[in-house]
C-alpha positions in Angstrom: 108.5 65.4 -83.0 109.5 66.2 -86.4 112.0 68.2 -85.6 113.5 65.6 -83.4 113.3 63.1 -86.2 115.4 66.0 -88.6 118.0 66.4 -86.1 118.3 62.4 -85.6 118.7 62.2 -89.2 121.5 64.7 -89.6 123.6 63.3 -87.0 123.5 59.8 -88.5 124.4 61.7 -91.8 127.5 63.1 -89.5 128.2 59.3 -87.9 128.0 58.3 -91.4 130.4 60.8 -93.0 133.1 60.1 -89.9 132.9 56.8 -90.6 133.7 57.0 -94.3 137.0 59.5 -93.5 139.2 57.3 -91.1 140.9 60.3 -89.8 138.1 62.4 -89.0 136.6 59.3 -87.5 139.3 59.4 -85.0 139.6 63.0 -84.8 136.3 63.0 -83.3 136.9 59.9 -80.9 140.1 61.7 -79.8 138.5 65.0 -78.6 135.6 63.1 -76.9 138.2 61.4 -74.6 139.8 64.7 -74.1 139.4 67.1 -70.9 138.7 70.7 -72.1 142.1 72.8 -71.3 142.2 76.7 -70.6 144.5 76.8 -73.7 144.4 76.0 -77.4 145.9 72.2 -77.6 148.2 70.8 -80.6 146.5 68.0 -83.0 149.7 65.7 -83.5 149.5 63.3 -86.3 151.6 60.9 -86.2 152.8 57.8 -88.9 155.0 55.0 -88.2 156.4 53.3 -90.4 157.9 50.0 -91.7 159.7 47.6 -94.0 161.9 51.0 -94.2 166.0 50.7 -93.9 166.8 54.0 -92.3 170.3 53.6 -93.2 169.6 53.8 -96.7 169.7 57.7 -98.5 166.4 56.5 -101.0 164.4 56.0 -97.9 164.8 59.2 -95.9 163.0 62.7 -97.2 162.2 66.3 -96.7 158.8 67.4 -98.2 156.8 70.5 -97.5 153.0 69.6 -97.9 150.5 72.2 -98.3 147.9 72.4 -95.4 144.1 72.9 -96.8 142.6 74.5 -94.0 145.8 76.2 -93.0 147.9 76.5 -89.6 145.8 77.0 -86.6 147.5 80.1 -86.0 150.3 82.5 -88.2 152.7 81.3 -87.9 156.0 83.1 -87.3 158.9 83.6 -90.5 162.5 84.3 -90.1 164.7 85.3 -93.5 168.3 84.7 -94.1 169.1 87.6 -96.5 171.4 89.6 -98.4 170.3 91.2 -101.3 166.8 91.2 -100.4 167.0 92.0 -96.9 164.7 95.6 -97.5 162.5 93.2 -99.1 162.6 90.6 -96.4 162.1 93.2 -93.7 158.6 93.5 -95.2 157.7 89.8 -95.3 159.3 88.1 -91.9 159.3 88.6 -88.1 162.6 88.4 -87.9 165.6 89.4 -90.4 169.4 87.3 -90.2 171.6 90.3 -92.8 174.5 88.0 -93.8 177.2 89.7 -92.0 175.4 88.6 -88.6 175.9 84.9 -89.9 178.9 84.2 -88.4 178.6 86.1 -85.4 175.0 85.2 -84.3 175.6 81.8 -82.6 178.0 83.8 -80.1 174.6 86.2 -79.3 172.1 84.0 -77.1 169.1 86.7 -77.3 169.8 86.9 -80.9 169.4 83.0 -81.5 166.8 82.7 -79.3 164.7 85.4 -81.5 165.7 83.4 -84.6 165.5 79.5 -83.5 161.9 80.7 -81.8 160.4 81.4 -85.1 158.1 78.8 -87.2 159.3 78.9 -90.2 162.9 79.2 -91.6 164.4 80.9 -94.9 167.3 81.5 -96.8 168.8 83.7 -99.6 170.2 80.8 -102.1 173.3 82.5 -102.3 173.5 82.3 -98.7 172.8 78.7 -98.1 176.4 77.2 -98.2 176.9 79.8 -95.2 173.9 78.8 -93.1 174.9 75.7 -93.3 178.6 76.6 -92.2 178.2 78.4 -89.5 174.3 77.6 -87.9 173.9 74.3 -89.1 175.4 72.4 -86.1 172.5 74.6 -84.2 169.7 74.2 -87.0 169.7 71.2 -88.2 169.1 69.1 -84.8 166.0 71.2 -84.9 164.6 70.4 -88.2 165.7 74.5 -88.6 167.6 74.5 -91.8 165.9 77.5 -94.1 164.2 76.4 -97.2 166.1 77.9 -100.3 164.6 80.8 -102.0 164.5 80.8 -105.2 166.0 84.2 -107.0 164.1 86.6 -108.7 161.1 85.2 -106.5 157.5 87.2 -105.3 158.8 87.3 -101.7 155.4 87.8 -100.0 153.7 85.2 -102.3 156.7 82.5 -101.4 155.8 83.8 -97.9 152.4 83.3 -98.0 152.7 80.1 -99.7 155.1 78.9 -96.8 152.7 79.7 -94.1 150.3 77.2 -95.5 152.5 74.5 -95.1 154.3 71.9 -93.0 157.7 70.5 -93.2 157.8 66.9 -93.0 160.9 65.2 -92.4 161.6 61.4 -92.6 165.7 60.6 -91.2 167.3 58.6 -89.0 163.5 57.2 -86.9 161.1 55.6 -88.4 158.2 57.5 -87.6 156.8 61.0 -88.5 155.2 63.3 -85.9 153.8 66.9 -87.0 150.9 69.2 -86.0 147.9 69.6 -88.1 145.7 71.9 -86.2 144.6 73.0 -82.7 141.2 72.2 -80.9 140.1 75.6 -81.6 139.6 74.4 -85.4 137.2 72.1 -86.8 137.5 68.6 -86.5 136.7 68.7 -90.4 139.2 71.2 -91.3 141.8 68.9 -88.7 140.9 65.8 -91.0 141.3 67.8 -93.9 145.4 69.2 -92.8 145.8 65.4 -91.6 144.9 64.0 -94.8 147.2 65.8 -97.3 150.2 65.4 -94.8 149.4 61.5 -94.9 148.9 61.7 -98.2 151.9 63.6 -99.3 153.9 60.9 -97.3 152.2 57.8 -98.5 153.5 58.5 -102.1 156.8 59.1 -101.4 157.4 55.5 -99.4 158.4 52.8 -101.9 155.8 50.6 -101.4 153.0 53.1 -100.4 150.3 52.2 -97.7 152.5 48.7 -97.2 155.2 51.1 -95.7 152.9 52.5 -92.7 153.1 50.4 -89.8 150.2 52.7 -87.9 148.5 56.3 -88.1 147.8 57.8 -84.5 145.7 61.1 -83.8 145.9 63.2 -80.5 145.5 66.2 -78.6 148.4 67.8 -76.6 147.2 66.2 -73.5 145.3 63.7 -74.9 145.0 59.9 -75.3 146.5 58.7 -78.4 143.6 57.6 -80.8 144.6 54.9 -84.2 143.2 55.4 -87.2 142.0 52.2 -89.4 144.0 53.2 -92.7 143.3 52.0 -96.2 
């Protein structure tokens, strides 16, 4: 009996804490409306937004916002390089040497090594290039590397990369990433969802008044919204 009476009191300390975090709130409605699958499923978080001309240069944004609890799995780094390519070898699954630039779009294995990978990087020096000759094929993919920097710790800009999550606001209004997979938490989930939601909610003019609605849901699931504040 009072072990019963322990066990009822933790879970309304649990109901209690969901209902405190939005997010997690829904997190956990989402995966009890969801059928177990025989492989890991995506969390998507999605924001839409309004009140937002998408026409206008001050309203659109690329940001790169850390994940807490990390990506569900490692994710997979491809490096544009020059200089540094001995260096890059050591860091990345896959390694673009500037003289295969121009040439690589012609080579479909090639590209399909390169535009399978996770997350994308570039040489500075070799941006202006990229952007030449793979950015018609990039760029509608949300593929463009991130710059980096020169004189840089390449494994610790690496590292630092795998932690995180692009999030790009264009030409929709709306915002759809992944945050996990249902192999995680549903803490840790809430946790990724939050700084993402965060991270965008500060860079919309007028904040919270910006986001039309915040939806949470498995790969296969049934969209879940979550009451934001």
């Amino acid at each position: 009996m009072k072990k019963e009476k322990i066990q009822k009191k933790q879970k309304t300390q649990k109901e209690e804490f969901a209902d405190a975090n939005p997010i997690l709130s829904s997190i956990i409605k989402a995966r009890e409306s969801s059928k177990q699958r025989g492989f890991p499923q995506t969390w998507d978080f999605i924001i839409n937004f309004k009140g937002l001309n998408m026409k206008k240069p001050e309203n659109r944004f690329t940001i790169d916002v850390t994940l807490p609890k990390g990506r569900a799995r490692e994710p997979t780094v491809v490096i544009f390089a020059d200089s540094i390519a001995a260096e890059a070898t050591k860091a990345a699954n896959v390694v673009v040497r500037k003289d295969e630039i121009p040439t690589i779009a012609k080579d479909k294995k090639r590209m399909g090594e390169v535009t399978g990978c996770d997350i994308f990087m570039g040489e500075a020096s070799l941006m202006a290039l990229i952007g030449k000759e793979l950015g018609q094929l990039l760029a509608p993919r949300g593929k463009m590397p991130r710059p980096i920097p020169p004189n840089v710790k390449l494994d610790a800009f690496v590292s630092a990369a795998k932690k995180s999550m692009r999030i790009s606001l264009k030409e929709n209004p709306t915002i759809h990433t992944a945050v996990g997979n249902d192999r995680m938490a549903d803490a840790d989930v809430a946790a990724n969802a939050d700084a993402v939601f965060t991270a965008v909610r500060d860079k919309l003019p007028k904040g919270i008044n910006n986001i039309k609605s915040v939806i949470v849901k498995l790969t296969m699931g049934k969209p879940v919204k979550v009451a934001v504040k």
